[in-house]
DOBANU-362179 format. One record per residue (C-alpha): residue in three letters; chain; y, z, x. Coordinates in nm, 3 decimals. Example, Ala and Ser with C-alpha at 12.3 -4.5 7.8 and 13.67 -1.06 7.14 Angstrom:
2
<site><rest>ALA</rest><kette>A</kette><Y>-0.450</Y><Z>0.780</Z><X>1.230</X></site>
<site><rest>SER</rest><kette>A</kette><Y>-0.106</Y><Z>0.714</Z><X>1.367</X></site>
//
This chain:
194
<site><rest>UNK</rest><kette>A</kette><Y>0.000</Y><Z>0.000</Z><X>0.000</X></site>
<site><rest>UNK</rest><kette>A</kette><Y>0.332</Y><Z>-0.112</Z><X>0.133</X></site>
<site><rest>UNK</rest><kette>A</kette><Y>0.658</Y><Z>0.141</Z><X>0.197</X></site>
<site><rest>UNK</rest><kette>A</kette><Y>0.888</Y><Z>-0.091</Z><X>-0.004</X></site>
<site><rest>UNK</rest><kette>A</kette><Y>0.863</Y><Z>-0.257</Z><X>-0.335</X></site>
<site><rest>UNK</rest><kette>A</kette><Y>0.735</Y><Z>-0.600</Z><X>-0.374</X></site>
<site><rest>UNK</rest><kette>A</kette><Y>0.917</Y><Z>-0.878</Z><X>-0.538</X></site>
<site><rest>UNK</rest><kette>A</kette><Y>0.709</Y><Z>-0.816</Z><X>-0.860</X></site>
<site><rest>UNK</rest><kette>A</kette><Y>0.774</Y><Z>-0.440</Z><X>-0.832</X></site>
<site><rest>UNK</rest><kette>A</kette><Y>1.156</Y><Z>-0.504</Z><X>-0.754</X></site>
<site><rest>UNK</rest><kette>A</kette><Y>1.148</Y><Z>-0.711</Z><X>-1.088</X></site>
<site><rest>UNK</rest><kette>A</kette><Y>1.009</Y><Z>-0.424</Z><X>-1.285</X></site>
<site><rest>UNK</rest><kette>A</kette><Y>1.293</Y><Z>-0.196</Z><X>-1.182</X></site>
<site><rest>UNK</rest><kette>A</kette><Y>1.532</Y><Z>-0.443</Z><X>-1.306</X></site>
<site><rest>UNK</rest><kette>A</kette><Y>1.388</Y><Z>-0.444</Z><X>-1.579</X></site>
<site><rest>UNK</rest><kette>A</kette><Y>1.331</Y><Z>-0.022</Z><X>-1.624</X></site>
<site><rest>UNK</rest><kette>A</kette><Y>1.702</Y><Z>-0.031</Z><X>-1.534</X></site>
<site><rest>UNK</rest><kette>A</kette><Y>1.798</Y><Z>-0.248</Z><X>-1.856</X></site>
<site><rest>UNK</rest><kette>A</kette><Y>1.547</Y><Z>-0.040</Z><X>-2.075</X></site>
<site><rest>UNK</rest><kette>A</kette><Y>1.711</Y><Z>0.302</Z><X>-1.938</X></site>
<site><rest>UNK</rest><kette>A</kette><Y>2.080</Y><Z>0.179</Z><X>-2.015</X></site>
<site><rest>UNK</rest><kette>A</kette><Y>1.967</Y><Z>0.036</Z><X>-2.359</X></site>
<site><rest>UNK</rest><kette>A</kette><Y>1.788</Y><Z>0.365</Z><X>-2.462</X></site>
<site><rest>UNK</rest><kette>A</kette><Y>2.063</Y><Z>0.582</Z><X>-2.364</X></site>
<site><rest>UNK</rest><kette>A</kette><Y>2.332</Y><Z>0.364</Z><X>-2.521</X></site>
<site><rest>UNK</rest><kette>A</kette><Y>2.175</Y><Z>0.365</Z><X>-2.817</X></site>
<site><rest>UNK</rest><kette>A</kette><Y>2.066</Y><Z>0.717</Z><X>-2.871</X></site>
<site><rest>UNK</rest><kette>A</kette><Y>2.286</Y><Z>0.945</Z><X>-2.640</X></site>
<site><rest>UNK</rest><kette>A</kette><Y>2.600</Y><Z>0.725</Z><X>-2.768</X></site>
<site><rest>UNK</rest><kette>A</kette><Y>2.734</Y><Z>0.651</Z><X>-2.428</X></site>
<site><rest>UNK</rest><kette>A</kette><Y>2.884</Y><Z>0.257</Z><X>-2.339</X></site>
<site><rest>UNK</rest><kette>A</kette><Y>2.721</Y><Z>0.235</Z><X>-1.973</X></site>
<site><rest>UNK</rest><kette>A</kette><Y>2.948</Y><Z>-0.095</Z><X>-1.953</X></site>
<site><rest>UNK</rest><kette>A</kette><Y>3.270</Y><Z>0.141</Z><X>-1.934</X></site>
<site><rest>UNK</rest><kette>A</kette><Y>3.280</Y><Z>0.167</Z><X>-1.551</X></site>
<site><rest>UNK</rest><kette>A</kette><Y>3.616</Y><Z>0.418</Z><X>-1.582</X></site>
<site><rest>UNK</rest><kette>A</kette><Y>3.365</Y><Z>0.693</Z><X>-1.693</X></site>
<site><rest>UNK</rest><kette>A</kette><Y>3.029</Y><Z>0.580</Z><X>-1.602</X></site>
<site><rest>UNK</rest><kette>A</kette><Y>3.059</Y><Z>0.465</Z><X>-1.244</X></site>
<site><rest>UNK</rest><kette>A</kette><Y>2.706</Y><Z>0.380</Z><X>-1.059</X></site>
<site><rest>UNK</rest><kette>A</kette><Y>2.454</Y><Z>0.151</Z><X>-0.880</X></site>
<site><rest>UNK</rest><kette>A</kette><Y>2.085</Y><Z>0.162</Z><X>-0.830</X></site>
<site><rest>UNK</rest><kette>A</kette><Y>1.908</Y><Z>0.108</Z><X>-0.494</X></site>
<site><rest>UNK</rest><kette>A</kette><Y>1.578</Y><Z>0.127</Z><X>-0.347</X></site>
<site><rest>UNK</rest><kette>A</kette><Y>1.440</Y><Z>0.201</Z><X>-0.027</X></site>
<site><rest>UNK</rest><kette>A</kette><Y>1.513</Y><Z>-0.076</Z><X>0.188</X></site>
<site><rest>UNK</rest><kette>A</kette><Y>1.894</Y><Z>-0.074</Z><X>0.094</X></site>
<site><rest>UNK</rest><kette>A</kette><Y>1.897</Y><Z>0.320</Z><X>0.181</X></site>
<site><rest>UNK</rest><kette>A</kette><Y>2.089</Y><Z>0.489</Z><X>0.470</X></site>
<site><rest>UNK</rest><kette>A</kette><Y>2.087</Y><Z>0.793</Z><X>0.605</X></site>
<site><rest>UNK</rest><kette>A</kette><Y>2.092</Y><Z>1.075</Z><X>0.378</X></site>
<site><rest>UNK</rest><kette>A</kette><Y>2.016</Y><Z>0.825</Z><X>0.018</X></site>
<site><rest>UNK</rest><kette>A</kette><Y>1.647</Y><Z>0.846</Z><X>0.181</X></site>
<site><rest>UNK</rest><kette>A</kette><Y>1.490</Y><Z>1.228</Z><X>0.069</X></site>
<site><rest>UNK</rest><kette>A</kette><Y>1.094</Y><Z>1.361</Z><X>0.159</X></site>
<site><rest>UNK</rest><kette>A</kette><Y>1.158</Y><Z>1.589</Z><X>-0.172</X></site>
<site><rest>UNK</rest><kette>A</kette><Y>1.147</Y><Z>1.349</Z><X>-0.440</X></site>
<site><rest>UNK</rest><kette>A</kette><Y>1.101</Y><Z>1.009</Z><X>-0.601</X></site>
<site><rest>UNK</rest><kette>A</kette><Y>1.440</Y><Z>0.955</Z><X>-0.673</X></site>
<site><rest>UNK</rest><kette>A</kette><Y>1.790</Y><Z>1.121</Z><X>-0.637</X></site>
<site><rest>UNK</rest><kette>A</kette><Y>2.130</Y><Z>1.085</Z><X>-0.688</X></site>
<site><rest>UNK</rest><kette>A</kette><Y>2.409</Y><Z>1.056</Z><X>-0.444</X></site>
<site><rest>UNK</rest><kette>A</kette><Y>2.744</Y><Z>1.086</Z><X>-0.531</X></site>
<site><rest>UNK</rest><kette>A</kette><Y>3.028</Y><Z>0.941</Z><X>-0.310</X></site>
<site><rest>UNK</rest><kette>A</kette><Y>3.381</Y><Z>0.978</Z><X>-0.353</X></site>
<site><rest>UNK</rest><kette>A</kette><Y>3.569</Y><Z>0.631</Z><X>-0.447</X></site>
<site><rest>UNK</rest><kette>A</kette><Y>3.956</Y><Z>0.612</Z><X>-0.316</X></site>
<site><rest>UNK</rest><kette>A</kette><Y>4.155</Y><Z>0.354</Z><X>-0.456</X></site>
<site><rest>UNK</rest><kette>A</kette><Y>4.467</Y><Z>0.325</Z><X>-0.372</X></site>
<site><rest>UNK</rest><kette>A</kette><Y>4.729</Y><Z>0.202</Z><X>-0.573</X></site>
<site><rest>UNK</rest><kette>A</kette><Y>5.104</Y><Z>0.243</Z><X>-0.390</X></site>
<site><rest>UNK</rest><kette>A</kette><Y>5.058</Y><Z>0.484</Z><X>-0.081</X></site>
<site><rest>UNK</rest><kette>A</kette><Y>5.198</Y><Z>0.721</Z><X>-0.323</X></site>
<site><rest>UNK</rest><kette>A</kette><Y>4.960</Y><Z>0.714</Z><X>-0.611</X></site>
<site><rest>UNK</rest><kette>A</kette><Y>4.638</Y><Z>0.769</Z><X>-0.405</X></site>
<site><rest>UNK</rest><kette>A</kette><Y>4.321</Y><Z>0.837</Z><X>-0.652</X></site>
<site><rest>UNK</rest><kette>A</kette><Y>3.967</Y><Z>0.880</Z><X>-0.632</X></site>
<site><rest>UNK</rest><kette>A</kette><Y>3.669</Y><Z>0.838</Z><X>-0.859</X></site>
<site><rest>UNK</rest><kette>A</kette><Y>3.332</Y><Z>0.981</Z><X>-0.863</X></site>
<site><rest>UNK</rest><kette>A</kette><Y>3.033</Y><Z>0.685</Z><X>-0.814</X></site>
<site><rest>UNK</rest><kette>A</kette><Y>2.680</Y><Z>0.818</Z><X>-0.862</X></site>
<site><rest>UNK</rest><kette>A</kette><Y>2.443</Y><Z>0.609</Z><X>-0.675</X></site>
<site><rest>UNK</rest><kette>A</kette><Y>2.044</Y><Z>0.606</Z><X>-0.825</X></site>
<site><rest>UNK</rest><kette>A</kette><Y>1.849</Y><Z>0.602</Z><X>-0.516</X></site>
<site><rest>UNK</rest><kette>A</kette><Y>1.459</Y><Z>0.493</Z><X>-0.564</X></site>
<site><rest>UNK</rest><kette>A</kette><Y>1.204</Y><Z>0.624</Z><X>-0.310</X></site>
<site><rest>UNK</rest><kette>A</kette><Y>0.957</Y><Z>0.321</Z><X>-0.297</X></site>
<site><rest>UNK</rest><kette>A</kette><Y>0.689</Y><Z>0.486</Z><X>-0.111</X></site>
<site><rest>UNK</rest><kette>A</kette><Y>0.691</Y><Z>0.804</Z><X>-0.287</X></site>
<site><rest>UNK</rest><kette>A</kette><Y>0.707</Y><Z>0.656</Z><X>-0.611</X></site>
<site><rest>UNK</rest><kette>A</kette><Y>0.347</Y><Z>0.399</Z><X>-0.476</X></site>
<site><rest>UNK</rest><kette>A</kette><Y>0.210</Y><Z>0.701</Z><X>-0.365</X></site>
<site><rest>UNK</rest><kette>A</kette><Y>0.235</Y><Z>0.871</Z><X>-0.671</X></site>
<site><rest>UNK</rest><kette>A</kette><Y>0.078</Y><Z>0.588</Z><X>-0.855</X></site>
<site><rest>UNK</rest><kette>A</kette><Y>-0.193</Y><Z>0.611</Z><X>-0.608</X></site>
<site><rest>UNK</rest><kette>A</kette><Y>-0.480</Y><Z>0.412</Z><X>-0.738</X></site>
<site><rest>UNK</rest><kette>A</kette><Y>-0.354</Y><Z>0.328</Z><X>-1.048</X></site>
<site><rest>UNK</rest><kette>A</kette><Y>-0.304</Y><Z>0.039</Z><X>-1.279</X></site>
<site><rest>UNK</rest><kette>A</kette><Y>0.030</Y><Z>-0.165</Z><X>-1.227</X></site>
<site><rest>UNK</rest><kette>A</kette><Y>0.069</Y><Z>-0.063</Z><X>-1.553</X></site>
<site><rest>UNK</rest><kette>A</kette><Y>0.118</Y><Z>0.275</Z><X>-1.490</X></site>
<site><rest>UNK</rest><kette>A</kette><Y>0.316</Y><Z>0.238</Z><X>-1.168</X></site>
<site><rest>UNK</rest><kette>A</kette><Y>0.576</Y><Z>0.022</Z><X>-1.419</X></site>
<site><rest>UNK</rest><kette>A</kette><Y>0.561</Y><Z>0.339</Z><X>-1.647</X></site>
<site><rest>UNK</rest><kette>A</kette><Y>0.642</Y><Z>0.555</Z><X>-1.320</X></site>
<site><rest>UNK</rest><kette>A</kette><Y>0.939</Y><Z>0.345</Z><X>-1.269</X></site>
<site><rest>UNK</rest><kette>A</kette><Y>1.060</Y><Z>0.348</Z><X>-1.613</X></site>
<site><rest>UNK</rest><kette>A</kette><Y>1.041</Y><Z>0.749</Z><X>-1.607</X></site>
<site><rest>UNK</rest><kette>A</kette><Y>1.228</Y><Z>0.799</Z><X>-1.297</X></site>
<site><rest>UNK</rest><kette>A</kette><Y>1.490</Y><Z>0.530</Z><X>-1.339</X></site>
<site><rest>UNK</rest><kette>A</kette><Y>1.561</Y><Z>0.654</Z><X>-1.697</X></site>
<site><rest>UNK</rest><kette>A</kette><Y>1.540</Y><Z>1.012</Z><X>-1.579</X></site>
<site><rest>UNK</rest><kette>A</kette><Y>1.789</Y><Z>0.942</Z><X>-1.289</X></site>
<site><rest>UNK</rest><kette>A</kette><Y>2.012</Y><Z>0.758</Z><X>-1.542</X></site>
<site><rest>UNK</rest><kette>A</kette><Y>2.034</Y><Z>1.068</Z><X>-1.763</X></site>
<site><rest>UNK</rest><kette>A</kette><Y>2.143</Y><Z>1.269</Z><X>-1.473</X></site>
<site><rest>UNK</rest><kette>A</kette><Y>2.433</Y><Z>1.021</Z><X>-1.388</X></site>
<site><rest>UNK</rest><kette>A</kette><Y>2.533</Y><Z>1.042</Z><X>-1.717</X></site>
<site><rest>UNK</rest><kette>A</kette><Y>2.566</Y><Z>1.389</Z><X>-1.753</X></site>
<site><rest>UNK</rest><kette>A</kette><Y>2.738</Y><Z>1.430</Z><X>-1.391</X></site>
<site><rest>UNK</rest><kette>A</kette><Y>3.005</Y><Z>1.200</Z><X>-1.545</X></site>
<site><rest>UNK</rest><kette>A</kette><Y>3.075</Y><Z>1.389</Z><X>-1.817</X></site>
<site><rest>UNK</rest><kette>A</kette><Y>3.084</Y><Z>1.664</Z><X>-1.661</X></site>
<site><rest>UNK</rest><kette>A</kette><Y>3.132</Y><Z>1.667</Z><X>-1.233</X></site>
<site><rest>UNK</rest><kette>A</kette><Y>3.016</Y><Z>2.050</Z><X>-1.248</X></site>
<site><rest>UNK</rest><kette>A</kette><Y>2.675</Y><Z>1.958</Z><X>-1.308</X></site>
<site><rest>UNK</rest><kette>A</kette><Y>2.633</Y><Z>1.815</Z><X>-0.959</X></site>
<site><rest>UNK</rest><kette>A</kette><Y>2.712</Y><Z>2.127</Z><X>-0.777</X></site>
<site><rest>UNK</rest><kette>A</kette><Y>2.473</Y><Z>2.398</Z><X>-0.979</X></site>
<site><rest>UNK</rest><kette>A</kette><Y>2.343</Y><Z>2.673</Z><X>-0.815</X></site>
<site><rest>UNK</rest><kette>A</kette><Y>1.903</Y><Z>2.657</Z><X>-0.793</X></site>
<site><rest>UNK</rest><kette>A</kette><Y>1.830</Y><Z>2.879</Z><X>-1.112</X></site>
<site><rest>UNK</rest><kette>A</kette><Y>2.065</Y><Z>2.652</Z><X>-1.307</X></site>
<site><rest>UNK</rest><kette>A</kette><Y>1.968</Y><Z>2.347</Z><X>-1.142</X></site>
<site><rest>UNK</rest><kette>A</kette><Y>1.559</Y><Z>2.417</Z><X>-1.255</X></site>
<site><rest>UNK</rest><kette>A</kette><Y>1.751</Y><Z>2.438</Z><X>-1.591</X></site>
<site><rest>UNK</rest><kette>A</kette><Y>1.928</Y><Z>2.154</Z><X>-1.562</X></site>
<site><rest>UNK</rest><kette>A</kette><Y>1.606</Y><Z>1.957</Z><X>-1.459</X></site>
<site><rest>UNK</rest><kette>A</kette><Y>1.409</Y><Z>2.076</Z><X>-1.748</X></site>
<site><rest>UNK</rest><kette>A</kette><Y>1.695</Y><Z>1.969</Z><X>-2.012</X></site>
<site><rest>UNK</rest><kette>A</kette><Y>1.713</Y><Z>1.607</Z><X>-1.822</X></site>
<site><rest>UNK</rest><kette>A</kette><Y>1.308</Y><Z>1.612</Z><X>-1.859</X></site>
<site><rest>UNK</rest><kette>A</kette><Y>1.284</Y><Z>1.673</Z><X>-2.207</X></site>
<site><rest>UNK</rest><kette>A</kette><Y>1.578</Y><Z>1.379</Z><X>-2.266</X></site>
<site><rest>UNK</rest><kette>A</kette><Y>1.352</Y><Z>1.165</Z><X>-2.104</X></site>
<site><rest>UNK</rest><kette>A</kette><Y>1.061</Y><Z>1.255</Z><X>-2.249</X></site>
<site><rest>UNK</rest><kette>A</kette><Y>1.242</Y><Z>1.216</Z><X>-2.570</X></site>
<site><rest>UNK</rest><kette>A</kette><Y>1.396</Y><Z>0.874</Z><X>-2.496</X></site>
<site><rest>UNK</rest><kette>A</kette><Y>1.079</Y><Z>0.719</Z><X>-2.394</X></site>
<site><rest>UNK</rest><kette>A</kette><Y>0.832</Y><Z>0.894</Z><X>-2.630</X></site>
<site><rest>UNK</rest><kette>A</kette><Y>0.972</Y><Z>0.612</Z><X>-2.910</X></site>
<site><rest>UNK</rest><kette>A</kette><Y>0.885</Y><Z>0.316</Z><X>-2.680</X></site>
<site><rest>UNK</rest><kette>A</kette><Y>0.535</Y><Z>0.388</Z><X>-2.870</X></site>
<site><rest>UNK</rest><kette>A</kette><Y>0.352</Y><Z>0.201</Z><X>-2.473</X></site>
<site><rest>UNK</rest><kette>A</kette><Y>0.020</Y><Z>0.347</Z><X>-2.371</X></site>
<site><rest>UNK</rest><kette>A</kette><Y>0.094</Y><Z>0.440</Z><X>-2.036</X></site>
<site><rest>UNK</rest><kette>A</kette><Y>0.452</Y><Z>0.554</Z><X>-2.088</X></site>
<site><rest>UNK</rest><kette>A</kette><Y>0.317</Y><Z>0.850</Z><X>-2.344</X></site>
<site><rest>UNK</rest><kette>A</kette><Y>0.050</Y><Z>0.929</Z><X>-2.064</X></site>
<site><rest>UNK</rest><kette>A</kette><Y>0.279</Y><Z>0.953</Z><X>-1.822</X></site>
<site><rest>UNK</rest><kette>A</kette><Y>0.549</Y><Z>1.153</Z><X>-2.043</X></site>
<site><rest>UNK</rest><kette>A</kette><Y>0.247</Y><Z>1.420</Z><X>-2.107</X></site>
<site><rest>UNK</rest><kette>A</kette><Y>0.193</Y><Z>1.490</Z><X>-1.716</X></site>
<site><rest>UNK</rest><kette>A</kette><Y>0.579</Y><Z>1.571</Z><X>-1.759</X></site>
<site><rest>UNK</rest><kette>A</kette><Y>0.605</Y><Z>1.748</Z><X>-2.061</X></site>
<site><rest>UNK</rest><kette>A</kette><Y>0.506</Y><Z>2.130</Z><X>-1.903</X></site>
<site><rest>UNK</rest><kette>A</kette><Y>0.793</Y><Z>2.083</Z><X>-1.732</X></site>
<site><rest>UNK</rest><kette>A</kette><Y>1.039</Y><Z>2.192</Z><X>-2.059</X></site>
<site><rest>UNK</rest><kette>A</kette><Y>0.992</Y><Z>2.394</Z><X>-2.371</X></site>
<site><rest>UNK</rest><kette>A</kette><Y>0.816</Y><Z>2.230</Z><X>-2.630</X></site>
<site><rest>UNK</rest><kette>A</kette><Y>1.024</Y><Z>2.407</Z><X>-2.895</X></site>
<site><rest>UNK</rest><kette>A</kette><Y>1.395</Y><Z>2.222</Z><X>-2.804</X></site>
<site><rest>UNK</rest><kette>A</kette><Y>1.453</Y><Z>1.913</Z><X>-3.021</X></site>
<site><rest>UNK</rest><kette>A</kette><Y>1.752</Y><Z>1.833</Z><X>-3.217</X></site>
<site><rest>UNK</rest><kette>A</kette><Y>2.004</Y><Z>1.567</Z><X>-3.262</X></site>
<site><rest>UNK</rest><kette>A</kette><Y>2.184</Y><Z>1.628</Z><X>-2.928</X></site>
<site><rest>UNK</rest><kette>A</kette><Y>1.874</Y><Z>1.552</Z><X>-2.702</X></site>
<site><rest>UNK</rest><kette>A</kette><Y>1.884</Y><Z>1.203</Z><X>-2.877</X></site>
<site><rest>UNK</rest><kette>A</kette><Y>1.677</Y><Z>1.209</Z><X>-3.186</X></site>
<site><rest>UNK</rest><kette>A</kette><Y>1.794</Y><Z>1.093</Z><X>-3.502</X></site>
<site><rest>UNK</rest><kette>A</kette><Y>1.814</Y><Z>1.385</Z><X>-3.707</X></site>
<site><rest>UNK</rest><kette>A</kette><Y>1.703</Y><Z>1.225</Z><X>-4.050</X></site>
<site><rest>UNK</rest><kette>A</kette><Y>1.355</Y><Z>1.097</Z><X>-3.927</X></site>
<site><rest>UNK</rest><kette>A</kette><Y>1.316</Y><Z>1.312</Z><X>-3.547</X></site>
<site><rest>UNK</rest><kette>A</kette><Y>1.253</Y><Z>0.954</Z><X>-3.392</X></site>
<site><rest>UNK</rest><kette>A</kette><Y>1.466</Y><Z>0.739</Z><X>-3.131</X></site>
<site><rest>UNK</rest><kette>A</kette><Y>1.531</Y><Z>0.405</Z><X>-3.274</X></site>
<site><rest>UNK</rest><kette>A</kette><Y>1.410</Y><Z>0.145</Z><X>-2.995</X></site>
<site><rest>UNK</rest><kette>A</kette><Y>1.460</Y><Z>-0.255</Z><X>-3.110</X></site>
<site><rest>UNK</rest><kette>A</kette><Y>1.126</Y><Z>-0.446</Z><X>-3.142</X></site>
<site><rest>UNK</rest><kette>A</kette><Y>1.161</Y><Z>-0.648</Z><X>-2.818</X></site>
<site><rest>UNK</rest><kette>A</kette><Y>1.158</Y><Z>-0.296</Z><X>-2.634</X></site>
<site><rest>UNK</rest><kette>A</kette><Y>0.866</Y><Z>-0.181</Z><X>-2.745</X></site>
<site><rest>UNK</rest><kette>A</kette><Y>0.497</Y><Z>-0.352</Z><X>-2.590</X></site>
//
């Protein structure tokens, strides 16, 4: 098994990428195309430098500082989130199994990632928790994947979501984790859904 993605494997994470940003336009009720608030890129191993590349995970977030400046007077900056994609952690975690389930994998963690750039733009704070919050903060951006996904209604994506799901409280779902509070299910287009 290689360290980086392969073509087909890069084309999957386009695609996971579309997927995450449909999923939480449509049911967290943010517009991903407003690059004011929501201000990111995704990258995977081979595009990584220096600290983007971690041993601890299959993904992170980096967060940079963006100066623009306008007259020398008028200096301002911007928060940009970078999504960075550990390609051989994320194959080694799919180990032996299916390319099915290694595009599942990718799904998870893109979408997962994407939820956490989300919520550092709306609120910088997040980025900087101390460890007992952060384990919080990582179960609440677990269950809003596991919620997000769960209405895809694809084999391997509810396998993998059930590895992840002791990782919250079963007992937390309402409206503002992104279900629709009439029917308790996401609504995902047709074309999504495999």
């Amino acid at each position: 098994m290689g360290e980086f993605f392969n073509k087909k494997q890069r084309l999957w994470v386009g695609e996971a990428l579309e997927i995450a940003e449909f999923l939480a336009a449509a049911n967290l009720k943010v517009d991903l195309t407003d690059s004011a608030k929501y201000f990111y890129d995704l990258r995977t191993l081979i595009n990584l430098q220096g600290p983007e590349k971690t041993d601890r995970a299959l993904a992170q977030v980096c967060k940079y500082e963006y100066l623009r400046s306008k007259p020398s007077w008028a200096k301002r900056s911007k928060d940009f989130y970078r999504i960075c994609l550990q390609d051989d952690k994320i194959l080694k975690a799919a180990g032996w199994k299916s390319p099915p389930f290694l595009r599942a994998l990718i799904l998870y963690v893109i979408t997962h990632e994407l939820i956490h750039v989300i919520r550092f733009s709306e609120d910088p704070r997040l980025f900087h928790l101390q460890i007992e919050e952060k384990r919080a903060e990582e179960k609440g951006v677990h269950r809003l994947t596991y919620n997000l996904l769960k209405g895809l209604h694809d084999p391997q994506v509810n396998d993998l979501l059930e590895r992840y799901r002791p990782m919250w409280d079963e007992e937390t779902r309402d409206p503002a984790l992104g279900l629709n509070p009439l029917t308790n299910k996401l609504s995902v287009p047709n074309f999504l859904i495999s």
